[in-house]
C-alpha positions in Angstrom: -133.3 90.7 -335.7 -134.8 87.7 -336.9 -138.2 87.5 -337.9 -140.9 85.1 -336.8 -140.4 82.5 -340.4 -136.7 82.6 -339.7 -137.1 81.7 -336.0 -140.0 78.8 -336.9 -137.6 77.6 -339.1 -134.8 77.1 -336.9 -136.9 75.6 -334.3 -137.8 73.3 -336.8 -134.6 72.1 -338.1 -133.6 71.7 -333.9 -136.8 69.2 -333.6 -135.6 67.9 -336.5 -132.3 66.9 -335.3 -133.3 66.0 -332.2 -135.9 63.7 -333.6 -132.9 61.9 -335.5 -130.9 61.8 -332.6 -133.8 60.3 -330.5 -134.5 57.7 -332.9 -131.0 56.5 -333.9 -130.6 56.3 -329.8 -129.2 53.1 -328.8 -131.5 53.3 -325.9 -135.1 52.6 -326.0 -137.0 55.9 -325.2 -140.6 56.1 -324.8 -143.3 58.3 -323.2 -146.7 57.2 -321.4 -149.5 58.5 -320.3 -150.4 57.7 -316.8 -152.9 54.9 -317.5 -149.9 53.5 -319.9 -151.2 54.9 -323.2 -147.7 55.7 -325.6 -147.1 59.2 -326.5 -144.0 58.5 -327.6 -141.6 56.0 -329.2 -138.2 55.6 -330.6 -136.7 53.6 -333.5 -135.0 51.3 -330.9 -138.2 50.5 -328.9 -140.3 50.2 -331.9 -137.4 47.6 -333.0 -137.2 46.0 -329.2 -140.8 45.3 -329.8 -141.9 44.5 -332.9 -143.7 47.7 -333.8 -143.5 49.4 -337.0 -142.2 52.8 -338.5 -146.1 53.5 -339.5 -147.9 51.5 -336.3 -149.7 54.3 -334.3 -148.6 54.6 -330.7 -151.1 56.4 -329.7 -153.0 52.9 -330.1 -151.1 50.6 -327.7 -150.9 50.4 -324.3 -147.1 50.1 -322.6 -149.3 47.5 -320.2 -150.1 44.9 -323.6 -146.0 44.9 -324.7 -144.4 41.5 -324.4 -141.8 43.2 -322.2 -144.5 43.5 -319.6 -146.3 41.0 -319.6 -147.4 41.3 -315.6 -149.3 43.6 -317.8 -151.1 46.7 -315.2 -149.0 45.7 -312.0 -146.0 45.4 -313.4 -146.8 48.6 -314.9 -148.1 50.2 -311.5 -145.2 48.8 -309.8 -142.6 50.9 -311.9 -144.5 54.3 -311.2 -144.9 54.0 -307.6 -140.9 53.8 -307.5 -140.7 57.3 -309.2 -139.5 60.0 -306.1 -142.4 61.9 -305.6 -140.3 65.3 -304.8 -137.4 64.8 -307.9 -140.4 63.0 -310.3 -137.2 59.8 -311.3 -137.4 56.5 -310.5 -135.4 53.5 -311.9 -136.5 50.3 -313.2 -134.6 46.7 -313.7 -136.7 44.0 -315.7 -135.3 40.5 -316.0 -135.8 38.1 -319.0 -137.5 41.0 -320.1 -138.4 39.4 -324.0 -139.6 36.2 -323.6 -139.2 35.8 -327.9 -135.3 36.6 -327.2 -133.8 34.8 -324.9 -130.2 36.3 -325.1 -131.3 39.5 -323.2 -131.2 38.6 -320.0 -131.9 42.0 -318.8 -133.5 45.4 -319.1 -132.4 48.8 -316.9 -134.0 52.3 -317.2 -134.6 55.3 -315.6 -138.3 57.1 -315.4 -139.0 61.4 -315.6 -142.5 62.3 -315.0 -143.4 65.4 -316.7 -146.5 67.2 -315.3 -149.1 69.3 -317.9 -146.7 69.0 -321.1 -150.2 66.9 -322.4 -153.3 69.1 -322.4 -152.3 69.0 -318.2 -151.5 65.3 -318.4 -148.6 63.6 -316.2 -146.6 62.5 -319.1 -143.7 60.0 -318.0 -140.9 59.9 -320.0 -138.5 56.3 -319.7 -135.1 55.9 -320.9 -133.7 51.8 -321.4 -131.7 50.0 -322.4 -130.3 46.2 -322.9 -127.4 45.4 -320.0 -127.7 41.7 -320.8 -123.6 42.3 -321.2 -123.2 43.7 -317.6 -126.0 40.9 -316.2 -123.7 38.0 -318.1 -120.7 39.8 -317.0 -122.1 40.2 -312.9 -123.1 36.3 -313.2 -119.4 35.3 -314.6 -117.9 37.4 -311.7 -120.3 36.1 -309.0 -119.7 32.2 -310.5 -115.8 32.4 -310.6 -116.2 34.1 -306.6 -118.2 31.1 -305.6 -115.5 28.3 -307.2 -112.4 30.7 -305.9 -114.0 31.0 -302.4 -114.6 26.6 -302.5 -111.5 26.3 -304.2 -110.0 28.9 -300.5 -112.1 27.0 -298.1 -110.8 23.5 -299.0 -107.4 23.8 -299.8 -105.2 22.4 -297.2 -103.3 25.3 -297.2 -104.0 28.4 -294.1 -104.3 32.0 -296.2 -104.1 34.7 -294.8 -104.5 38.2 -296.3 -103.8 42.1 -294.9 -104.1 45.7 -295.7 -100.6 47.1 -295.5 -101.8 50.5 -295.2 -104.2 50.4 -293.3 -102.4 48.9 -290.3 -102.0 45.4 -291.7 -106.0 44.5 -290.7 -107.0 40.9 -291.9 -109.1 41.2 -294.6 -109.3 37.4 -295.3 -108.7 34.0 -293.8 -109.6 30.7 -294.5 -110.8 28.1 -292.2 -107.1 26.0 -292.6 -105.1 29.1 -291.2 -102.3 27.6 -288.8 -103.2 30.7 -286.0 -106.1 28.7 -284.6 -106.4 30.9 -282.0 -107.4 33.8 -284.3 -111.5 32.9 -284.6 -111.8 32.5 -287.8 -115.6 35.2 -288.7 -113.8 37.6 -285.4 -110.4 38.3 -287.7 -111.4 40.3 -290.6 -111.1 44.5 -289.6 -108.3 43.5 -287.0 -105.1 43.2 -286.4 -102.9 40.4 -284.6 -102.6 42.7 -281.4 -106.2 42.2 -280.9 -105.2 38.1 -281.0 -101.9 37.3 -279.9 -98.9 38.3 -277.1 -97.5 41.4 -277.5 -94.1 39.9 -278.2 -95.5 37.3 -280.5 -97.9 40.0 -282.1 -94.4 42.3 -282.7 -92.4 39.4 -284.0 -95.4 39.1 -286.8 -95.7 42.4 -287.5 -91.7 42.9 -287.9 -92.3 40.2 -290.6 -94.9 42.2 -292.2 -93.4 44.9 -292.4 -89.9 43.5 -293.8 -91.6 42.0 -296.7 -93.7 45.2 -297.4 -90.7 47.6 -297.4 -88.4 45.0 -299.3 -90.6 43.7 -301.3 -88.9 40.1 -301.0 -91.0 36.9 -300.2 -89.6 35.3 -296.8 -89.6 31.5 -296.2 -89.1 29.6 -293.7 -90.5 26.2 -291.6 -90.7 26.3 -287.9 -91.9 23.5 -285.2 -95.3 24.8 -283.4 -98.2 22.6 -280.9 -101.5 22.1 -282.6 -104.4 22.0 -280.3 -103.8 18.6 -278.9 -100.0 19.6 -278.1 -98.7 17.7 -280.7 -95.9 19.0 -282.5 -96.2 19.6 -285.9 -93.9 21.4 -288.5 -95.4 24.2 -290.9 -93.9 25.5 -294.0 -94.4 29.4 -294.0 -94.4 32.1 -296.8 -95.4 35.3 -297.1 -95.2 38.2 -299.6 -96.3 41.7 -300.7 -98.6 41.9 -303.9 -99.1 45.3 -305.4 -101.0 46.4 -308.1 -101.8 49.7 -309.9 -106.1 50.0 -309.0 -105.2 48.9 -305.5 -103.5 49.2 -302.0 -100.4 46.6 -301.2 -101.8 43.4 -299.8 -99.8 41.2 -297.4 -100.6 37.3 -298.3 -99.7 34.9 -296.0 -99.4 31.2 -296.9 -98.5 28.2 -294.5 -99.2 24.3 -294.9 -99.0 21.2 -292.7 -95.4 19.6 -293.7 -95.5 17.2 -290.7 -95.2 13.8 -291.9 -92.9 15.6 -294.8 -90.5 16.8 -292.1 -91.0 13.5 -290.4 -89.9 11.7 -293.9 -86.9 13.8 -294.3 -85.6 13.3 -290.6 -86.6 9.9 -290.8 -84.3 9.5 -294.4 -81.4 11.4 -292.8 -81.5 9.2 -289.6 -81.4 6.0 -292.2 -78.6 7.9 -294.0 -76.5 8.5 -290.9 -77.3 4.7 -289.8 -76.3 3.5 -292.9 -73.2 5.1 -293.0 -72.3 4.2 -289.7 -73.3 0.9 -290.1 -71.0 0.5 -293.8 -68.2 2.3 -291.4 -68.3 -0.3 -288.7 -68.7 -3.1 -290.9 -65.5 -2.2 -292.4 -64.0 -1.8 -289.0 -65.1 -5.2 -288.0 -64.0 -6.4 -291.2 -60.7 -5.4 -290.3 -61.2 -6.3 -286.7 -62.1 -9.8 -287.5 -59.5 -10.4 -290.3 -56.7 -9.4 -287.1 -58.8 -11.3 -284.7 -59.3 -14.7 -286.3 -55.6 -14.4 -288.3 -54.1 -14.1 -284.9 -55.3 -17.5 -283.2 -55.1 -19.3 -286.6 -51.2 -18.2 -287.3 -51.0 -19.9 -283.9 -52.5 -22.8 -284.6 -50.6 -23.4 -287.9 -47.1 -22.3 -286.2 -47.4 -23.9 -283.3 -48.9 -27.1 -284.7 -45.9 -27.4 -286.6 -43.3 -26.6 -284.3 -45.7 -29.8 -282.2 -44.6 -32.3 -284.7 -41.0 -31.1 -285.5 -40.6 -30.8 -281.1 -38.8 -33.4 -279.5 -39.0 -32.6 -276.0 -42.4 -33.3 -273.8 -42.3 -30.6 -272.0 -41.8 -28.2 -274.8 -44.4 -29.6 -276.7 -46.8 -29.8 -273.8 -46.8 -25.6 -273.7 -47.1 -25.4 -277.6 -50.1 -27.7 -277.5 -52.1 -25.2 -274.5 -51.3 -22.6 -276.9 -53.0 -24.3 -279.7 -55.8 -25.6 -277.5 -56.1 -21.4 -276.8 -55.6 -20.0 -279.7 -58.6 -22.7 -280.8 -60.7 -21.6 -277.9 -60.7 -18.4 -278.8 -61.1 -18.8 -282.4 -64.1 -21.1 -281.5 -65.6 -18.5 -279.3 -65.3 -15.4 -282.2 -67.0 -17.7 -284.4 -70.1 -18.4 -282.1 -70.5 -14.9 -281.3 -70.9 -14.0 -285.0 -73.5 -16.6 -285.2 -75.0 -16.2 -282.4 -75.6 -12.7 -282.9 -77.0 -13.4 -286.6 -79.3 -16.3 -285.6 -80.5 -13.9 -282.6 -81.4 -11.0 -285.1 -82.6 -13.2 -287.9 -85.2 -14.9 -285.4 -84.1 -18.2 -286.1 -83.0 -18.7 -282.0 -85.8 -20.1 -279.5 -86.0 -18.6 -276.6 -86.7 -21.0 -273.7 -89.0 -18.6 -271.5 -90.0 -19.7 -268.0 -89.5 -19.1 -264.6 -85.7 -18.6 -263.2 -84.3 -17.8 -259.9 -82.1 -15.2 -259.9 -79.9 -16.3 -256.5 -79.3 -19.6 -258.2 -78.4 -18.0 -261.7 -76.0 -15.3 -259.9 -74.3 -18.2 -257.8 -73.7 -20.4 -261.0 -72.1 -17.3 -262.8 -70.0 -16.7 -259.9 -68.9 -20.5 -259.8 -68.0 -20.3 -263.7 -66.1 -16.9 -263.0 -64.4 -17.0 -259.5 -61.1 -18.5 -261.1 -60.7 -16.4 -264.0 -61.0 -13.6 -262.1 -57.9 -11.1 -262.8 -55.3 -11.0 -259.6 -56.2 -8.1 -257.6 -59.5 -8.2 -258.3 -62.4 -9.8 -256.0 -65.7 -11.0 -257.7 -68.3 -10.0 -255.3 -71.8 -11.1 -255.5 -74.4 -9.3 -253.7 -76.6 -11.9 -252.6 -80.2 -10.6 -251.8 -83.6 -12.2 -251.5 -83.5 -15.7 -252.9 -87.3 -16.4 -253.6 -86.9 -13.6 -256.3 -87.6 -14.9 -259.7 -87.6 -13.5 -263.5 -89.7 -14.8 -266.5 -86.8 -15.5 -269.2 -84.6 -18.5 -270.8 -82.1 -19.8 -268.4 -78.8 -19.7 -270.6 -79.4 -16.1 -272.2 -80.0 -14.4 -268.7 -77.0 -16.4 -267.4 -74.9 -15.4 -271.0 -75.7 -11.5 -270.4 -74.8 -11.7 -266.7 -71.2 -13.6 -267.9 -70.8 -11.6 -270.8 -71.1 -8.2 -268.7 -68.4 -9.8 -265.8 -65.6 -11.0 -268.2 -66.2 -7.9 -270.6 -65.5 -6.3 -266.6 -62.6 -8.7 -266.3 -60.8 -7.0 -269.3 -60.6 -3.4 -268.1 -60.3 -4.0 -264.4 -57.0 -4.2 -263.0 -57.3 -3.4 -259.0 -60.9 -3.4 -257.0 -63.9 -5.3 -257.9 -66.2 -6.6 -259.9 -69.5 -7.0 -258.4 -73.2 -7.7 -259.4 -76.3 -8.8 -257.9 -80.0 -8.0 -258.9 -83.0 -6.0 -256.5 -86.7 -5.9 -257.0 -88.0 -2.5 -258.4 -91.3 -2.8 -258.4 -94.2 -5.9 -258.6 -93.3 -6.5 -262.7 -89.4 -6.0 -262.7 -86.7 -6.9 -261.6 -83.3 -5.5 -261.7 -79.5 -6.8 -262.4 -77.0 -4.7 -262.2 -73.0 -5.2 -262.4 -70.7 -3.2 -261.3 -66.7 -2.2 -261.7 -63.7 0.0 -260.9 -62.1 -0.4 -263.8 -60.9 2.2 -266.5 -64.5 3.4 -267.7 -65.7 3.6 -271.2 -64.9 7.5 -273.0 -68.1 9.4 -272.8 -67.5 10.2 -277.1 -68.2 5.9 -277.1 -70.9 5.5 -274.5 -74.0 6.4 -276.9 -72.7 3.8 -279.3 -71.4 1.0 -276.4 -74.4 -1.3 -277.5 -74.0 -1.1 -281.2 -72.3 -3.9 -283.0 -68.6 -4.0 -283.9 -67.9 -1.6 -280.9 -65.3 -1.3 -278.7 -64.8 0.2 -275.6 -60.7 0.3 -276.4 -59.3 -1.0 -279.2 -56.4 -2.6 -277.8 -58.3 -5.0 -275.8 -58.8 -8.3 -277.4 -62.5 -8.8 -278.6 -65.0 -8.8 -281.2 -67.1 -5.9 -280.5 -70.3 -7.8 -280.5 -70.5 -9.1 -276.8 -72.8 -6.1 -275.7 -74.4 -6.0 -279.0 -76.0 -9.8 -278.4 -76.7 -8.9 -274.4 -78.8 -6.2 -275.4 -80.4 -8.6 -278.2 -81.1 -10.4 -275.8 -82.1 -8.6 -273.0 -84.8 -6.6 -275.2 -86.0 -10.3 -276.6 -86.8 -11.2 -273.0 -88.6 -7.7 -272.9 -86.4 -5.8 -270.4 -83.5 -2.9 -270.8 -80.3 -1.9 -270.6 -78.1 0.8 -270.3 -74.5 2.0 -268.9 -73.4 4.6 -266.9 -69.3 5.3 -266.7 -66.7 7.4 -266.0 -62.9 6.8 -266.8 -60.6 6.2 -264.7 -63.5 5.1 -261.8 -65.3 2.1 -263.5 -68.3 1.6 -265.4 -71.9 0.0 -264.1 -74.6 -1.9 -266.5 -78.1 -2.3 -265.4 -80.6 -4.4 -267.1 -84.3 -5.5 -266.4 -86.1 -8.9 -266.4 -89.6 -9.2 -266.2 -90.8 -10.6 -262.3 -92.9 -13.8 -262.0 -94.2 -15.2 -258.3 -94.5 -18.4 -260.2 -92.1 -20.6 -258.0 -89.1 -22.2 -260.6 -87.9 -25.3 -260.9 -84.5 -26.1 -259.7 -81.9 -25.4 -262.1 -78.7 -26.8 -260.9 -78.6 -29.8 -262.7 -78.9 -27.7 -265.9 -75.2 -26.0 -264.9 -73.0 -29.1 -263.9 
């Protein structure tokens, strides 16, 4: 058994050590009386505030320290948060030392000890200097607030789920795509509670591929925005996992309209170009058999003229070089006419025309080349009908359209005319039982250097200028055929009830 020196001995050493530990604490520790009066301080306080190994304590208030300096309700303020029933409270002090302004802030926790002073309350505080967690909070809170303005005003639509816990929405920013999803209502639900069954299953399939693969899907896909416009959005989405947290879903999806719009836009001018290089080289080929034909004739025959010694013989070799010129002459103006046309530098005559008089003039310039076995029929209809347009393009496309009809009729007609359609138009149609035009050539029939059969003389640009022209006059025109019945054009004018002048004078 140990006796009583032994025993006040080891009690003394404990204090001492304890005393050691206390002051080399890297927490300030203090004790107070009730009215503030230190009992106790440690090393770390008495460094914290500027007090000495020798001050007294017992001679300073807690209430007078710079760390307080709301001085006895600052003070009063701390006690009243101590529990009442467990005797602990907690207190947090901000810009705590106004003579050291790198701590930010000051945490502790309080311990009220009743009659360990001659039956005093004796409360016992435990602080310390979290400046670190404070600056640490305040980096966290300031990179939050850019991230979240950085979110907001992308123009990109995030969207971010729980995979395990039913893929809920646990974020979206204000540019998501799904604008029928409100926006505050989305977060803790899923897209049953937003969308279709079958459109809710279709996105919920797609979660759950990427969750169970792992593998990011992609794809772009045509949707309505909420004007019913169709716009095209680029869509990604992809699992991210991590080793503190449950799999998220992310969801990314952007506005590539006018990027879509670009790309069809470049492959439309990609196709047109190289349809365009292909029938320029087809009329280049065209042209070179379609001008060397009437110009061999004209050579060959012109000579066999002045080496001929009989009239009549050279009498049929000079209508074959009058042809052959004719028609050389007319390849010519269509190529020119076409390019002045398109390059603006032809005038346009426009003023009141009557269409009667017009259709009875192409029908006098027609009648006798009209194929045998074939009737020109024109459909004559209300003669105070009249068109704002120039008098000799309305009268080329109606010609044009009849001897192009000329060429691929062989028995039946060929008939036109014009009706009124409504109070601003007027229509002109012509009609033919001819061969028809191949449905793979009648998207195209208009386009230069196109023709409706290869083996029929021409330059492929005789619908090409009608529709020039019928468009610069501010009308349309389109075809409807099928082979082996005929074909039928129809093109608008724009009506007048201005009354025109007489035109026949302009025909003779």
């Amino acid at each position: 058994m140990m006796n009583s020196n032994t025993d006040n001995s080891e009690k003394s050493y404990q204090m001492s050590l304890m005393g050691y530990a206390l002051d080399h604490a890297i927490e300030d520790i203090f004790a107070t009386k009730a009215d503030g009066t230190m009992v106790y301080a440690n090393g770390q306080f008495r460094l914290h505030h500027g007090l000495g190994c020798e001050d007294d304590i017992s001679q300073i208030n807690i209430k007078t320290l710079t760390p307080f300096p709301q001085t006895a309700e600052h003070w009063e303020h701390i006690l009243s948060q101590v529990d009442k029933e467990t005797g602990k409270g907690h207190f947090f002090l901000t810009e705590p030392i106004p003579d050291s302004p790198d701590v930010l802030a000051y945490e502790g926790h309080v311990y009220v000890e009743t009659g360990t002073l001659d039956g005093e309350e004796v409360y016992w505080a435990f602080g310390h200097d979290v400046s670190e967690r404070v600056r640490t909070e305040l980096d966290v809170k300031r990179y939050n607030q850019v991230l979240d303005k950085v979110m907001e005003n992308l123009p990109v639509g995030i969207v971010v789920k729980d995979v395990q816990n039913d893929f809920k929405f646990i974020y979206r920013n204000k540019e998501s795509f799904n604008r029928d999803v409100p926006l505050m209502e989305a977060v803790g639900r899923t897209d049953f509670d937003f969308h279709p069954y079958e459109v809710a299953v279709e996105k919920r399939g797609q979660d759950e591929e990427v969750a169970k693969s792992g593998k990011d899907l992609h794809w772009v896909v045509e949707e309505k925005d909420g004007h019913g416009n169709t716009i095209y959005l680029d869509k990604r989405k992809m699992c991210i996992q991590g080793e503190d947290f449950s799999p998220l879903l992310l969801s990314i999806e952007w506005d590539v309209t006018e990027m879509e719009k670009m790309k069809r836009t470049l492959a439309a001018a990609k196709e047109k170009a190289e349809t365009s290089d292909k029938l320029k080289s087809a009329f280049l080929a065209n042209m070179s058999h379609e001008i060397r034909t009437p110009l061999n004739a004209i050579v060959g025959f012109s000579q066999l003229i002045a080496e001929c010694t009989n009239a009549d013989e050279r009498l049929e070799y000079y209508h074959i070089v009058e042809s052959s010129s004719e028609h050389l002459l007319g390849l010519v103006n269509e190529i020119l006419d076409l390019s002045k046309i398109e390059a603006g530098m032809s005038k346009f005559d426009i003023k009141p025309i009557s269409m009667d008089e017009v259709c009875r003039k192409v029908y006098d310039m027609l009648c006798l080349r009209c194929p045998e076995g074939v009737n020109l029929l024109y459909d004559e209809s209300d003669k105070s009908v009249a068109v704002l347009g120039d008098l000799g393009r309305v009268t080329q496309v109606i010609s044009n359209i009849v001897s192009n009809a000329f060429k691929f009729t062989t028995s039946g007609y060929v008939r036109y005319g014009y009706q009124v359609v409504n109070e601003a138009e007027v229509e002109v149609y012509i009609r033919d039982t001819g061969q028809g035009i191949p449905q793979e050539k009648l998207g195209n029939i208009f386009d230069r250097f196109v023709k409706a059969d290869e083996n029929v003389q021409g330059t492929g640009l005789g619908l090409s200028i009608c529709k020039t022209i019928v468009e610069r006059l501010g009308g349309q025109i389109h075809v409807t055929s099928e082979v082996g019945k005929g074909t039928s054009f129809v093109f608008t004018l724009p009506r007048t009830m201005e009354c025109p002048a007489r035109t026949s004078d302009l025909f003779v």
